[in-house]
N, C-alpha and C positions, 0 to 999 in steps of 0.2 A: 655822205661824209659823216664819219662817227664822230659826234660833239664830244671832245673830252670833258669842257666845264659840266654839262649836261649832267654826263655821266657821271662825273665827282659828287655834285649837290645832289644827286638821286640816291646814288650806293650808299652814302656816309650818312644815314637815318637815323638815326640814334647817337651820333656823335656828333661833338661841337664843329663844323667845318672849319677848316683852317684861312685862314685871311689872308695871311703868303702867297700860302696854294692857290686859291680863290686869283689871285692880284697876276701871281707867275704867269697862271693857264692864259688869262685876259691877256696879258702884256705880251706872249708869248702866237695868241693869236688872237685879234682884239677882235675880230669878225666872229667871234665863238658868243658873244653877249647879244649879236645881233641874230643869231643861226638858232633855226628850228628843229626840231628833231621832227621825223614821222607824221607826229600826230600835231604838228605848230606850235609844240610848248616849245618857248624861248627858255632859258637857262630861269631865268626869274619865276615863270609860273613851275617849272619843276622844282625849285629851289621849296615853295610855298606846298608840296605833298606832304613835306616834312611833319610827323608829328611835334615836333619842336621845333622853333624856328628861331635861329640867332640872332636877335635885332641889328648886330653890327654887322655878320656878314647878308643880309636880308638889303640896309642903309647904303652898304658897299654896291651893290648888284642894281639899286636904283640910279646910286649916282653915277655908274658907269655907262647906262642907260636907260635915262629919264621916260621917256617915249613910252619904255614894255610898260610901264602902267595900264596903257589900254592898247595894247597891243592883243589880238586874238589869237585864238590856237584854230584850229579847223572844226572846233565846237565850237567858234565866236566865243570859248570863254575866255575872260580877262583875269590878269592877277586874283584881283577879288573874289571873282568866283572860284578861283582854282582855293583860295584860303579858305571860303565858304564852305568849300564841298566837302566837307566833312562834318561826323556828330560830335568831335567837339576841336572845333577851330583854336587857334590860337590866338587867343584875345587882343594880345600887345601887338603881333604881326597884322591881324585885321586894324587896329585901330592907327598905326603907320600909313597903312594904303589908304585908307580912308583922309587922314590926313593931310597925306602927298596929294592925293586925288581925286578927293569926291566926286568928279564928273561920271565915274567909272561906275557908280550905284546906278546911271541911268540906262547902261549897256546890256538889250538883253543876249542872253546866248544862243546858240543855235535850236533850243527846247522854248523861246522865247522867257524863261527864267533871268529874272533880275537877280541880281546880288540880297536884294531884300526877300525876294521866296528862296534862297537857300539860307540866308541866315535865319527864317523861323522854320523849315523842317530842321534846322539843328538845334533847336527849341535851346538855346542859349542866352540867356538873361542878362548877362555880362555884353557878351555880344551885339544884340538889341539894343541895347540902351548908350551902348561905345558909338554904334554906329546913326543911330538918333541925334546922339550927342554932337556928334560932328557935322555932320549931311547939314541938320538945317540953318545952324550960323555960319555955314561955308557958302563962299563966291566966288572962290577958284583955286586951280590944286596953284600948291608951291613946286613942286619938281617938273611936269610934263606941262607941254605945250598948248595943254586942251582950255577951257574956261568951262566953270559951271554956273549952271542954272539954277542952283537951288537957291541962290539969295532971293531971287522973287519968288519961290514958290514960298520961304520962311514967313515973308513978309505976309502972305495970304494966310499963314497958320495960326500967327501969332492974336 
């Protein structure tokens, strides 16, 4: 089955995505935010290829489903890694997810890569230190279901 949402947040790279449209396509088949395409990117991790990424339609796509935070593609990658995987990520969209869900830095991928080895081959400074910043005084995401573990590893760092 061809995913329309899918297809909208992929084609439209370079322009703002519309939030309507975004809301329509959902409302119109709401099984399309939980649907993989081919390769298991949910609408969310293709949303995040994006060279640019809309914090409000990125915020819209979480709260419509909390869950794809750690939700895998058939690389076991996660959100994060799919914003990772590039040489230069988008700072403010990594530090949301990280946010929503820091349990998601402990997931690795099918290459057994964590979200922390793609964030330094993208040798990002800003990045690093967003995700530093967050990970060790975090105890669990606010959107998804999961709980993290970093509060006691913080405790051993500090």
């Amino acid at each position: 089955v061809f995913n329309f949402l899918i297809s909208y947040l992929s084609i439209r790279l370079f322009v703002r995505p519309s939030i309507p449209v975004i809301k329509a396509l959902i409302t119109a088949y709401p099984e399309a935010i939980r649907s993989g395409c081919e390769e298991g990117y949910l609408p969310l991790h293709r949303y995040l290829y994006r060279p640019i990424v809309d914090l409000d339609a990125l915020r819209l796509l979480i709260n419509y489903f909390p869950d794809s935070l750690l939700a895998k593609s058939n690389r076991n990658q996660t959100p994060l890694h799919v914003a990772l995987d590039h040489h230069t990520p988008d700072a403010l969209a990594v530090e949301l997810l990280l946010d929503m869900c820091p349990t998601a830095v402990s997931v690795p991928d099918s290459d057994q890569y964590l979200p922390l080895h793609l964030c330094l081959d993208c040798a990002e400074v800003l990045i690093l230190s967003i995700y530093i910043a967050i990970i060790i005084p975090s105890s669990s995401c606010s959107s998804c279901s999961c709980s993290s573990s970093s509060s006691s590893s913080s405790s051993s760092l500090a």
